[in-house]
C-alpha positions in Angstrom: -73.8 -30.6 -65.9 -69.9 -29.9 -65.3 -68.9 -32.2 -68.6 -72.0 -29.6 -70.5 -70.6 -26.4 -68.4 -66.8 -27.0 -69.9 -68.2 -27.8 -73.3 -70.3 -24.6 -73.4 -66.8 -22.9 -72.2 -64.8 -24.5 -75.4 -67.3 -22.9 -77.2 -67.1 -19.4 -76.2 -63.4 -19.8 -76.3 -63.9 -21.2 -80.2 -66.2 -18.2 -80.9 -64.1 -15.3 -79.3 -61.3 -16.4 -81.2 -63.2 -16.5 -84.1 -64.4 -13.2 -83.6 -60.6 -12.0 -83.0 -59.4 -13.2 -86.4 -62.3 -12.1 -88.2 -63.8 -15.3 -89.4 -67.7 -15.3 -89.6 -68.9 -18.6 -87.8 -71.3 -21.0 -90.4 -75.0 -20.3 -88.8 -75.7 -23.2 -86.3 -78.2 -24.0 -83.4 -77.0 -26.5 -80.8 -79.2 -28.2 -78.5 -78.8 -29.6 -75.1 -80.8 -32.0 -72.9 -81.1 -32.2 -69.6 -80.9 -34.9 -68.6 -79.3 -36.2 -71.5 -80.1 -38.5 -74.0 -83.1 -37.1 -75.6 -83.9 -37.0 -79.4 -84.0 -34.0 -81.2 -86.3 -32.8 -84.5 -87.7 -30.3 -85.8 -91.2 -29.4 -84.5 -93.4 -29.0 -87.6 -90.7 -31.0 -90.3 -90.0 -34.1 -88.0 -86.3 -34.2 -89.3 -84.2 -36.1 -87.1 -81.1 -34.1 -85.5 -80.3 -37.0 -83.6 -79.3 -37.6 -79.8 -78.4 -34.1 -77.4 -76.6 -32.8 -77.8 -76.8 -32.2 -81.8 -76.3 -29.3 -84.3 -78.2 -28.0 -86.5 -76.4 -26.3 -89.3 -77.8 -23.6 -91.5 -76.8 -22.6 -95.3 -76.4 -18.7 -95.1 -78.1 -18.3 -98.5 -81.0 -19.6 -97.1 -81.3 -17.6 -94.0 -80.9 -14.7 -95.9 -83.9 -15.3 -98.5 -85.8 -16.2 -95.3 -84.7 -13.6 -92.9 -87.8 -10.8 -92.1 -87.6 -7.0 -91.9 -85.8 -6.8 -88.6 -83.2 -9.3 -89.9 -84.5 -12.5 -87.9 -84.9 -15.7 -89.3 -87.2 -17.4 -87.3 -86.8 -21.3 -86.6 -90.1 -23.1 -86.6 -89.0 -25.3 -83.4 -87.6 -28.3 -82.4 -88.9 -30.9 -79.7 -86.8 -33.4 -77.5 -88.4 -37.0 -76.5 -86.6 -38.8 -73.8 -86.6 -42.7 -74.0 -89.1 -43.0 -71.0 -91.4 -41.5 -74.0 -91.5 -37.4 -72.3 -91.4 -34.7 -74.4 -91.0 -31.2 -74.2 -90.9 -28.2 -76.9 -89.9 -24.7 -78.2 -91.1 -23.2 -80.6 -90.2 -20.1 -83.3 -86.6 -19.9 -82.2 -85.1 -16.3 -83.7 -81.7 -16.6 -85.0 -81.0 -12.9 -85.5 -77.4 -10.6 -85.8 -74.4 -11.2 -87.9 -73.9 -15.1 -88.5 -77.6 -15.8 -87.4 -75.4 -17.3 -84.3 -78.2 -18.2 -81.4 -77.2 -19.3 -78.2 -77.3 -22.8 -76.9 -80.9 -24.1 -76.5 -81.4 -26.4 -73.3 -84.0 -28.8 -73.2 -85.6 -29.9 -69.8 -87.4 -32.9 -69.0 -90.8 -32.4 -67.6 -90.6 -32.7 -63.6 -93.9 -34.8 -63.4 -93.6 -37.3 -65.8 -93.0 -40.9 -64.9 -90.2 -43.3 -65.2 -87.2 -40.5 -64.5 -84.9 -43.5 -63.2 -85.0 -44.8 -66.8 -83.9 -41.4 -68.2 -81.0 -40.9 -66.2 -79.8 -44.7 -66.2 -79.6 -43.8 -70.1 -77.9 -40.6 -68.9 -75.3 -42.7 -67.0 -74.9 -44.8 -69.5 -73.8 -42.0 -72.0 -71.6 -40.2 -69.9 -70.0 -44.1 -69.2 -69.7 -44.2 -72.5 -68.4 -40.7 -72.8 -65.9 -41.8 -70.3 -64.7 -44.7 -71.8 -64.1 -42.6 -75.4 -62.1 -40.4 -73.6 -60.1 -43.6 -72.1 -60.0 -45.2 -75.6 -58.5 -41.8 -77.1 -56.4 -40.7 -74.6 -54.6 -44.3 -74.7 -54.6 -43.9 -78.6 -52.6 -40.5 -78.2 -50.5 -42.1 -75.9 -50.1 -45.1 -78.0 -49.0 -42.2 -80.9 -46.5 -40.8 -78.7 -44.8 -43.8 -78.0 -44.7 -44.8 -81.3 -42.7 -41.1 -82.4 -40.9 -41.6 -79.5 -39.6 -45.4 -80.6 -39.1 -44.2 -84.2 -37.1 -40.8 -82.9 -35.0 -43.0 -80.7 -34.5 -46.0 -84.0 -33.6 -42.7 -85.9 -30.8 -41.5 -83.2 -29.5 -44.9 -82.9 -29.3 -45.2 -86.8 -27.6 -41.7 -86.8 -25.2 -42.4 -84.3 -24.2 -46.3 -86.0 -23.8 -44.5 -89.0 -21.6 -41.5 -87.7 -19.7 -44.4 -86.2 -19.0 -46.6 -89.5 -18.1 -42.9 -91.2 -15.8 -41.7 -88.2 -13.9 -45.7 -88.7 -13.9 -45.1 -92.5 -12.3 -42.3 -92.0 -9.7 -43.2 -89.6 -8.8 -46.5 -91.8 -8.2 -43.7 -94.8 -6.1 -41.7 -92.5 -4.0 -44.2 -91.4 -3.5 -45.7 -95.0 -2.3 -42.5 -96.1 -0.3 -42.5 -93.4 1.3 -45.4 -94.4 1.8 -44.9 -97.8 3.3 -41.5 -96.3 5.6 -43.0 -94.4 6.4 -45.9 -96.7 7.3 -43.1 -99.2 9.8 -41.4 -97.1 11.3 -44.3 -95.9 11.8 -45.2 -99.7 12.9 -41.3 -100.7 15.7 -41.3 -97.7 16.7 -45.0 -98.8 17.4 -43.0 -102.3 19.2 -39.9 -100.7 21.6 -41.7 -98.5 22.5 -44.4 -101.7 23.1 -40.9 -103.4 25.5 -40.0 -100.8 27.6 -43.0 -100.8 28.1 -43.3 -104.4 31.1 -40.6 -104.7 33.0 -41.8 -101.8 33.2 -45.6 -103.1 34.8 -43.8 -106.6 36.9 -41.4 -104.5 38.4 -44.1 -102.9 39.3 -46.8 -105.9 43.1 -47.5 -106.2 44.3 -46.3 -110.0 45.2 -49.6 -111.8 49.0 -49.5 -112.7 50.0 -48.7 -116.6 51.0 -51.5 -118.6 54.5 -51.2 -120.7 58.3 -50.0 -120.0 58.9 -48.8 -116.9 60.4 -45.3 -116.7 63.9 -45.0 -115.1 64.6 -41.9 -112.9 67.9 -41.4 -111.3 70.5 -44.0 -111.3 71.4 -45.5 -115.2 70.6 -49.2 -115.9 73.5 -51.6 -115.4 75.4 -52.9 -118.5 74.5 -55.8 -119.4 76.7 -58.6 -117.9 79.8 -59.8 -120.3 81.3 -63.2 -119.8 85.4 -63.1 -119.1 87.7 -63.4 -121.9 89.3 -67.1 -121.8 93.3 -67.3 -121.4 
């Protein structure tokens, strides 16, 4: 009953908002069974709708050809058989308004027929089975978000190795242009101080002496020597 109560809630919920945004629900008739586990068909077709609860979906075009002066479409019925073999019915169910929406139909086992423990052990078995779904897709989800979470954190790390190789790229460039500019001063002040020390080496060369008579200044030459006259 509490697992049926919150579904009928979700519905509500589902139509409301429906209603909010203006959306016109497709015609549908869902049926319930208490307990569960009952097959549902249609009363005087004998189509199959399958185990409770089930859905019957409508095609508006059809309801409307079918609908009658006070803008019902009437349902011929539907009947519920329970696997101990009870039955129960309802019959011309009137799907009227906008939508042909009808509420949810609950069908109830009959209170005096025989072998009830075998209708809820089926019961119990389906809300077991219920349980275990849920297990199965609430370990899936979780399953999912571990697996985003593992990629996001393979991403990060990827992110982070590769800011790393471009931050050490880019300190190996800086620090070869470094180089070079230091290199290249080193080499331009080699240049500026040979500049430098080029004019004093000339400035400082002896002139080379002139080559020829010397030049007399002051005192005259001496004669050139004469022997004595012999006696």
């Amino acid at each position: 009953m509490d697992n049926r109560f919150q579904y009928l809630q979700m519905m509500a919920v589902a139509a409301a908002m429906s209603a909010l945004t203006g959306c016109v629900l497709q015609p549908e008739l869902r049926i319930y069974s208490q307990p569960e586990g009952a097959y549902i068909s249609g009363l005087s077709s004998g189509q199959t709708y399958g185990m409770a609860p089930a859905v019957i979906r409508f095609d508006k075009e059809e309801l409307a050809r079918h609908t009658n002066a006070d803008g019902c479409y009437i349902f011929d019925g539907i009947e519920a058989r329970w696997g101990s073999g009870a039955t129960t019915t309802l019959q011309n169910i009137r799907m009227c308004g906008e939508g042909w929406q009808h509420p949810d139909v609950i069908m109830t086992r009959p209170a005096g027929y025989p072998r009830l423990d075998q209708d809820l052990q089926i019961e119990l078995q389906l809300r077991e089975t219920r349980a275990l779904e849920q297990q199965a897709a609430a370990a899936a989800q979780q399953a999912q978000a571990a697996r985003q979470a593992a990629e996001a954190a393979q991403r990060q790390l990827y992110n982070q190795q590769r800011e790393q190789r471009e931050r050490h790229e880019r300190e190996q460039r800086e620090e070869q242009r470094d180089k070079e500019a230091r290199a290249k001063a080193a080499h331009d002040n080699a240049q500026h101080e040979d500049k430098k020390d080029k004019p004093q080496e000339q400035h400082q060369e002896q002139p080379k002496a002139k080559t020829g008579p010397a030049a007399t200044v002051g005192t005259p030459a001496e004669p050139p020597h004469q022997d004595a006259p012999q006696q």
